[in-house]
C-alpha positions in Angstrom: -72.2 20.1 5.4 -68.6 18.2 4.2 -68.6 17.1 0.8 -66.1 13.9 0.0 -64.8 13.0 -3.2 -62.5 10.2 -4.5 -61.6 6.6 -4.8 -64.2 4.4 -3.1 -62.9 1.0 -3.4 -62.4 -2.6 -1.2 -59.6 -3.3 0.5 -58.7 -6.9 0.3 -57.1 -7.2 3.7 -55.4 -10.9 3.8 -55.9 -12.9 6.8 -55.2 -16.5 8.5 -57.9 -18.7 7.7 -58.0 -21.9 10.0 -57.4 -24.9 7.9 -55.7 -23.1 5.0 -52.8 -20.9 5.1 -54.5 -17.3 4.1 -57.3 -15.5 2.6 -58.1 -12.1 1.9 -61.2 -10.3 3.5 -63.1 -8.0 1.5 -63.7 -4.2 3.5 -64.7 -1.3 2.3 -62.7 1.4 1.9 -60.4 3.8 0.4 -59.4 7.6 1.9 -62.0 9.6 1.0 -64.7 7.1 1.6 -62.9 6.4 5.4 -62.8 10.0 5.8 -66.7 10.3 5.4 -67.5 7.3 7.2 -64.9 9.0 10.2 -67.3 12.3 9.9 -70.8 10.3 9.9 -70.4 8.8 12.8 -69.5 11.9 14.4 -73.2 13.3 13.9 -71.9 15.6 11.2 -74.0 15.9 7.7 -71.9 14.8 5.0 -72.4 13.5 1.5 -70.1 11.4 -1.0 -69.8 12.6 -4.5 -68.0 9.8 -6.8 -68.9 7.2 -8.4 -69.8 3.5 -7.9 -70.2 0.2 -9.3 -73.1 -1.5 -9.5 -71.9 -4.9 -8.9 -72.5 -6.7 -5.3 -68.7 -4.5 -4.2 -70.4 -1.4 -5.0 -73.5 -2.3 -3.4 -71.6 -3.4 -0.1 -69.9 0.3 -0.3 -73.5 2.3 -0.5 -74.7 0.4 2.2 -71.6 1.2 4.4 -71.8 4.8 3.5 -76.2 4.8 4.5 -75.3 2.7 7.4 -72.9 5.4 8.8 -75.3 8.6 8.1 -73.6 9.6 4.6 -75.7 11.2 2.0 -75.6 9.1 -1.3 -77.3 12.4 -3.1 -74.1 13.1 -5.3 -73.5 9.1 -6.1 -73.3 8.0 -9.5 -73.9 4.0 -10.6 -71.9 2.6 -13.1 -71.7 -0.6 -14.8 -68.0 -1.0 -14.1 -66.3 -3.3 -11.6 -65.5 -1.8 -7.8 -61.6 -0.9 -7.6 -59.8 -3.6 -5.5 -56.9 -3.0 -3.3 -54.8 -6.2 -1.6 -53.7 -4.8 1.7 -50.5 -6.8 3.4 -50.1 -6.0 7.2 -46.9 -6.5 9.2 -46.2 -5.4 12.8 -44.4 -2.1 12.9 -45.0 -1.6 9.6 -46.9 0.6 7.1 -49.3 -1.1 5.0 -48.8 -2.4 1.8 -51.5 -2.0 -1.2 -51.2 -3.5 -4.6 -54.0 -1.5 -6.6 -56.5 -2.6 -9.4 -57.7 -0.1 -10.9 -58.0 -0.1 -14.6 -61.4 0.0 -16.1 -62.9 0.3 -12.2 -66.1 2.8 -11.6 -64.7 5.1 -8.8 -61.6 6.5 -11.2 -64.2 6.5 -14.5 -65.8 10.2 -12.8 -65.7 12.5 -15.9 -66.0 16.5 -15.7 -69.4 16.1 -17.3 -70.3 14.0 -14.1 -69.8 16.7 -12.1 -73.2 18.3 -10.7 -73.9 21.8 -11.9 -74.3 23.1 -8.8 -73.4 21.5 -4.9 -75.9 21.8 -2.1 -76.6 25.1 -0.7 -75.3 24.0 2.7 -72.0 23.2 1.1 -69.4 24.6 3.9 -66.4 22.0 3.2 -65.4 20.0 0.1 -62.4 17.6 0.6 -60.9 15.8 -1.8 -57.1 13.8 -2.1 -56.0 10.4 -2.2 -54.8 8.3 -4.6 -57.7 9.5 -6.7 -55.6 12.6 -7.9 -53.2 9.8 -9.4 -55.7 8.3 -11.7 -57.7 10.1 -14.9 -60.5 11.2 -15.7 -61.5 11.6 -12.1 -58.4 13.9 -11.1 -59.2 16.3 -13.7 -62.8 15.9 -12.7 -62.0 16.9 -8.9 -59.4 19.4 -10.1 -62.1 21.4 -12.0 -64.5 21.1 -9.3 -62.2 22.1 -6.5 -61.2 25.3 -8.9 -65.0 26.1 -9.7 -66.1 26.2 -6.0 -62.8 27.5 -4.3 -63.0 30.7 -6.5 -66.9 31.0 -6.2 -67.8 34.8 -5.0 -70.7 36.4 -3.5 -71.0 39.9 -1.4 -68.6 38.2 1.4 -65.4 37.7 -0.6 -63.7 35.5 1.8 -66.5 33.5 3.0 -68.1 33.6 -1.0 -66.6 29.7 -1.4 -66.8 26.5 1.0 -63.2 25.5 3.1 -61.3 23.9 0.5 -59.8 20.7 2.5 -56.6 18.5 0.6 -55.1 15.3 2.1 -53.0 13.6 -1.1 -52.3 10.5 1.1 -49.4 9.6 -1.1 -48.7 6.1 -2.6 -45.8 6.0 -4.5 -45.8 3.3 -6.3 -49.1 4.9 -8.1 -47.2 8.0 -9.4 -45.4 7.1 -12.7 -44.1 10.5 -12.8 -42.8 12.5 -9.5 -42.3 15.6 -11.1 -45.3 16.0 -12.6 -47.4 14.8 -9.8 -45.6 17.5 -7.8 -45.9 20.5 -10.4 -49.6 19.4 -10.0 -49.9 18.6 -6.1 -48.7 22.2 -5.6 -51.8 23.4 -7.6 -53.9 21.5 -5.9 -52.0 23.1 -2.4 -52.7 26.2 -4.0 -56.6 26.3 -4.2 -56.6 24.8 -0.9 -58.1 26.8 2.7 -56.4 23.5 4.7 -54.0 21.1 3.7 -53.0 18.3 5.8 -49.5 16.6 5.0 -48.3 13.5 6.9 -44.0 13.5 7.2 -44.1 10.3 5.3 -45.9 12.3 2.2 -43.1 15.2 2.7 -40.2 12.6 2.8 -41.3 11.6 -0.6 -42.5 15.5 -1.7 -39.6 17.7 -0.3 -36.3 14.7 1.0 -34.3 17.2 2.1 -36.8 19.2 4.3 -37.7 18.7 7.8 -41.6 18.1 8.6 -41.7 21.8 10.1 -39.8 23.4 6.8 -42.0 21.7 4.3 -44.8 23.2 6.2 -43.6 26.3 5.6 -43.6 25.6 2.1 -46.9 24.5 1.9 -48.3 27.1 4.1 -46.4 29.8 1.4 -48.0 28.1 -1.6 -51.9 29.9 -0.7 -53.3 27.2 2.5 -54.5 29.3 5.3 -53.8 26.0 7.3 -51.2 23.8 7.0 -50.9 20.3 9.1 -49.1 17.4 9.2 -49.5 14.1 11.2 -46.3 13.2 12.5 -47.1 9.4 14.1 -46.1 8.2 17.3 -45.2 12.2 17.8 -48.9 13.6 17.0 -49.7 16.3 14.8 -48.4 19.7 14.1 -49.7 22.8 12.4 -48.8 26.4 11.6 -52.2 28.6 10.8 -51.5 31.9 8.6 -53.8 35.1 9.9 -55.1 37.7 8.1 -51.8 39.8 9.5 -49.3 37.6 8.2 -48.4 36.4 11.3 -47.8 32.6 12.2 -49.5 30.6 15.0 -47.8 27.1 15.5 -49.4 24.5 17.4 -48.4 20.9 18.3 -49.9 18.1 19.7 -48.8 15.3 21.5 -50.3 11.3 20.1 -52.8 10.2 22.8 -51.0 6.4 23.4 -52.9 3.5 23.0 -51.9 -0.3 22.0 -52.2 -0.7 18.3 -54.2 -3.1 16.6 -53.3 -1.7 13.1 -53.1 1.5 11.4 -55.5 1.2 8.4 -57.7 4.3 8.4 -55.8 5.9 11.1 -55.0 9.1 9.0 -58.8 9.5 7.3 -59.9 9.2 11.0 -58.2 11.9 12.3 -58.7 14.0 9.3 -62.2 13.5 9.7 -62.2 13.9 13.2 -60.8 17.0 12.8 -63.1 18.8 10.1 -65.8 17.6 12.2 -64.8 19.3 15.0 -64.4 22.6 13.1 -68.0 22.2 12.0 -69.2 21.2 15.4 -68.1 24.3 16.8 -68.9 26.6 14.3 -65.4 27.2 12.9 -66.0 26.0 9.5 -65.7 28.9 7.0 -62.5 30.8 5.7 -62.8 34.0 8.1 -63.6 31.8 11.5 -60.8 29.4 10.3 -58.0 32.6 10.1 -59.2 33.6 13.6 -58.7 30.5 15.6 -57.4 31.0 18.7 -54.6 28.6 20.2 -56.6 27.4 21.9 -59.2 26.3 19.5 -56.2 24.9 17.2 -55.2 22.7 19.8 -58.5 21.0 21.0 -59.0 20.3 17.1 -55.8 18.4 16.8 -56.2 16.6 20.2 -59.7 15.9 19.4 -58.1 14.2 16.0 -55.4 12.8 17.3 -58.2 11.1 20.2 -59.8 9.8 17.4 -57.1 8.1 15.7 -56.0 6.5 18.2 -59.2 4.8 19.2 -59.3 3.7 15.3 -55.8 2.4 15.9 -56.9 0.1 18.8 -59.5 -1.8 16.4 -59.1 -3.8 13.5 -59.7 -2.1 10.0 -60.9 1.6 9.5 -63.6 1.7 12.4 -63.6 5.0 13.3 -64.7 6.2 16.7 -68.8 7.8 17.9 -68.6 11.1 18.9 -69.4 10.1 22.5 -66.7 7.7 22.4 -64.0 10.3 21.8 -65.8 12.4 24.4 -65.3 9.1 26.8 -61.1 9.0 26.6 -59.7 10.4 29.2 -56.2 10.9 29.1 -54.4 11.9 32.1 -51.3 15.0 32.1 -48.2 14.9 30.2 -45.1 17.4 29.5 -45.6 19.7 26.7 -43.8 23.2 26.2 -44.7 26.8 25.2 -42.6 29.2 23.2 -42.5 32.8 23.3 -41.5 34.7 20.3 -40.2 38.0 21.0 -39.6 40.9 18.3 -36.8 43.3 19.1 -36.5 46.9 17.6 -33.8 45.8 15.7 -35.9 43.2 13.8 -34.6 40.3 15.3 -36.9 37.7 17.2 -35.9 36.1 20.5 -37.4 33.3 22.9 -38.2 33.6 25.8 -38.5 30.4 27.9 -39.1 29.4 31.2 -39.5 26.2 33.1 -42.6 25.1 35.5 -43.3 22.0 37.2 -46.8 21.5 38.4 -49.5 19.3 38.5 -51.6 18.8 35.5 -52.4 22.4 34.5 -56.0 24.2 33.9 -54.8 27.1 32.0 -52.2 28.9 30.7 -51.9 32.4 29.9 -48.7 33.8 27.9 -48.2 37.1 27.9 -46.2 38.3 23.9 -43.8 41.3 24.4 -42.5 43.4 21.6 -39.2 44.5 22.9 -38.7 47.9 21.2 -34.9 48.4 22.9 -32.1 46.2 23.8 -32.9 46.9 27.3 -34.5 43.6 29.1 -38.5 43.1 29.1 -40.0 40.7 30.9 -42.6 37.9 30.0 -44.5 35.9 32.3 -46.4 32.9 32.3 -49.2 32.0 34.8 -49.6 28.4 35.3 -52.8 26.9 37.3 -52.6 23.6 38.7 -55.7 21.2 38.9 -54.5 20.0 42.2 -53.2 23.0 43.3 -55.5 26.6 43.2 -52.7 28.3 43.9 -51.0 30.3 41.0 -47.2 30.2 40.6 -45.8 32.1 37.9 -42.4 31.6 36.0 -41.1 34.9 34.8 -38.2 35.4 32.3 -36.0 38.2 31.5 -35.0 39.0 27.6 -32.0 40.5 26.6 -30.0 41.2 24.1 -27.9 38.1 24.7 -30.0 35.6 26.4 -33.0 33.1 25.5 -34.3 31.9 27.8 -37.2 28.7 27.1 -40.9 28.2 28.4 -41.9 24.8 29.7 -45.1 24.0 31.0 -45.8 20.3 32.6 -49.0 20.1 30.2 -50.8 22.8 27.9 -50.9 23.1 24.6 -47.3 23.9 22.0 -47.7 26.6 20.3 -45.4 29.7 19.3 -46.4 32.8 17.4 -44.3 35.0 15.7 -44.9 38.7 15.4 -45.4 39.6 11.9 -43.8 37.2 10.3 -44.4 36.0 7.1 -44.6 32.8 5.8 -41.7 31.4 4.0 -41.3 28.9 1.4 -40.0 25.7 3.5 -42.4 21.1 3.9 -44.3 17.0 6.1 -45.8 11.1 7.8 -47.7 8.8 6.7 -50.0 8.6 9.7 -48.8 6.4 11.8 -51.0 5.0 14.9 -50.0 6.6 17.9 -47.8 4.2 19.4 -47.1 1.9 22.5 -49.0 1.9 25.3 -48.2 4.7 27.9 -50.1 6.8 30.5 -52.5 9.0 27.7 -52.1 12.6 28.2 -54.7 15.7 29.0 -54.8 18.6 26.9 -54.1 22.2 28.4 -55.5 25.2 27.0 -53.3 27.9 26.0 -54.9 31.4 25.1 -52.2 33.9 23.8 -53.1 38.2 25.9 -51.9 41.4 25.0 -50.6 43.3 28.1 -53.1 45.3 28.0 -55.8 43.2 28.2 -53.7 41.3 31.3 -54.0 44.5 33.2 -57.1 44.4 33.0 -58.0 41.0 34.0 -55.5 41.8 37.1 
């Protein structure tokens, strides 16, 4: 079960109203509150822990959370009014909140509301938003992200639930950056997964890339670090128990937008569902996903989003609906990191056109002299059952790059250890274009090639 916690509040979204100039529709809503709406209707159990109003807003958000198969178990009702947030929407732009908050229910959650104890069946508490801007409730998620994430029992690493952070950053709530920051990197800290979009990294780390501030965040204690990059899809880098780092990226599955309200809780929630469909949600099966596995997770969230972008307001998608999209092939790539004996890691890289590709197997060489090794990648077509392989030779002075027509990006590095380096606001994927079919990659020894041969 995924636990939620944080604002829960109605977004007053304005609109044209015949006769009259505009209005402003009331909708439930709010990150955390979109997020376990997005995992309900995905079949998965989930509760909401925060606290509501008991006027008719806060009755309107129960019922939401009820209609969508969320538990209301960990709800408190207060006699304070239901934050209110006026939502402006313009074409090719983000939205724009104005916030009223003071005195509201959701941000009144105290310490001494927490429960003593969560559900036994706890696997996954997430929490964010722009709850972690407002008091008491920050401190009261803070203390119970700390209690839970540092829980023990007889299996150290799998002792506490998935710790899961998405601060979904509004700017204008934040009085003071530095602070917020010395306290976003705690909260980064006691985190298993933390996912980042560029638009919060622009504002977090200005003079890092998306992939550098990544690196930062993945140094700071995440096991998973990923960040929603818009109209580009997602990446994410995934630190193993070895040190090493597997990145992964993810193309946006196209669709025409609508609007992009709830497009980020969406695929958020899509993905942690997808984790906990599969059996994947706990700190050891997280460490020892496979490319593979990483990949479908983000394409299955990125699926998500975009449906939600293709409808008005944060409706995210069934489970049977994401299961529905097809999306036909498109050009991703595949890198090949290679350590040399003399510590320095070269790429190997290759180019393949095919038909939209089945599988893909990479083979990872350790070069242990300067003399030339050879990595090869199989590629099978759909169309085609024949295999053609690409092979490229590594020296000591040439890189050579791996392109595959369609598969999954990813690029793992021998022993390497993360590094202090930074990430969007999701954005809805973007025009409409022929959608895109995910590949799956699955990184061999040579041995185990041999073998297979």
């Amino acid at each position: 079960m995924i636990i939620c916690c944080g604002e829960a509040l109605i977004d007053m979204v304005r609109v044209p109203v015949p006769g009259l100039a505009e209005g402003f529709l009331p909708l439930p809503g709010g990150s955390p509150y979109n997020t376990a709406i997005a995992i309900g209707r995905l079949g998965v159990p989930v509760q909401f822990l925060g606290k509501f109003s008991k006027d008719f807003f806060g009755e309107l958000l129960v019922k939401r959370l009820r209609d969508n198969h969320v538990g209301d178990e960990l709800i408190i009702r207060s006699n304070l009014n239901t934050t209110l947030a006026f939502v402006k929407l313009e074409k090719g732009k983000e939205p724009q909140y104005v916030f009223y908050t003071e005195g509201s229910a959701d941000r009144s959650l105290a310490t001494t509301d927490l429960p003593s104890k969560l559900p036994a069946e706890t696997r996954c508490i997430f929490f964010g938003s722009i709850a972690m801007t407002m008091e008491p409730i920050a401190s009261a998620i803070e203390a119970l992200i700390l209690r839970e994430g540092t829980r023990k029992s007889a299996d150290q690493m799998d002792g506490a639930p998935v710790i899961s952070f998405d601060p979904n950053i509004r700017p204008f709530m934040i009085k003071d950056k530095a602070a917020y920051i010395e306290r976003f990197e705690k909260w980064v800290a006691a985190s298993t997964i933390a996912k980042i979009s560029s638009a919060d990294f622009e504002f977090l780390y200005p003079k890092m890339d998306t992939e550098q501030a990544l690196q930062k965040t993945l140094a700071m204690g995440p096991r998973l670090a990923i960040s929603t990059l818009g109209s580009k899809g997602a990446m994410a880098l995934l630190r193993r128990n070895d040190g090493t780092i597997t990145k992964v990226k993810v193309p946006a599955v196209e669709t025409q937008v609508a609007d992009t309200i709830g497009a980020g809780d969406t695929f958020y929630g899509a993905f942690l569902s997808w984790l906990e469909i599969k059996g994947k949600m706990s700190r050891s099966a997280l460490v020892n996903l496979s490319e593979t596995e990483l990949y479908e997770a983000l394409l299955y969230a990125n699926k998500a989003a975009s449906i939600v972008c293709s409808r008005r307001g944060a409706e995210p998608p069934t489970r049977k609906e994401i299961e529905n999209l097809k999306i036909a092939g498109t050009k991703t790539s595949i890198k090949i990191a290679v350590k040399t004996a003399t510590g320095k890691t070269k790429t190997a890289s290759a180019k393949a056109v095919a038909s939209p590709v089945k599988t893909v197997a990479v083979k990872t060489v350790t070069v242990k002299n300067v003399v030339a090794k050879t990595a090869a990648v199989k590629i099978s077509a759909v169309k085609d059952s024949a295999t053609k392989t690409a092979t490229s030779k590594i020296n000591a002075s040439k890189t050579a790059t791996v392109k595959a027509d369609a598969g999954p990006q990813t690029k793992k590095t021998e022993k390497q250890k993360a590094v202090p380096a930074k990430a969007d606001k999701e954005k809805a994927p973007a025009k409409t274009v022929p959608n895109s079919a995910a590949a799956k990659t699955k990184t061999n020894t040579p041995e185990a090639n041999k073998k297979k041969k």
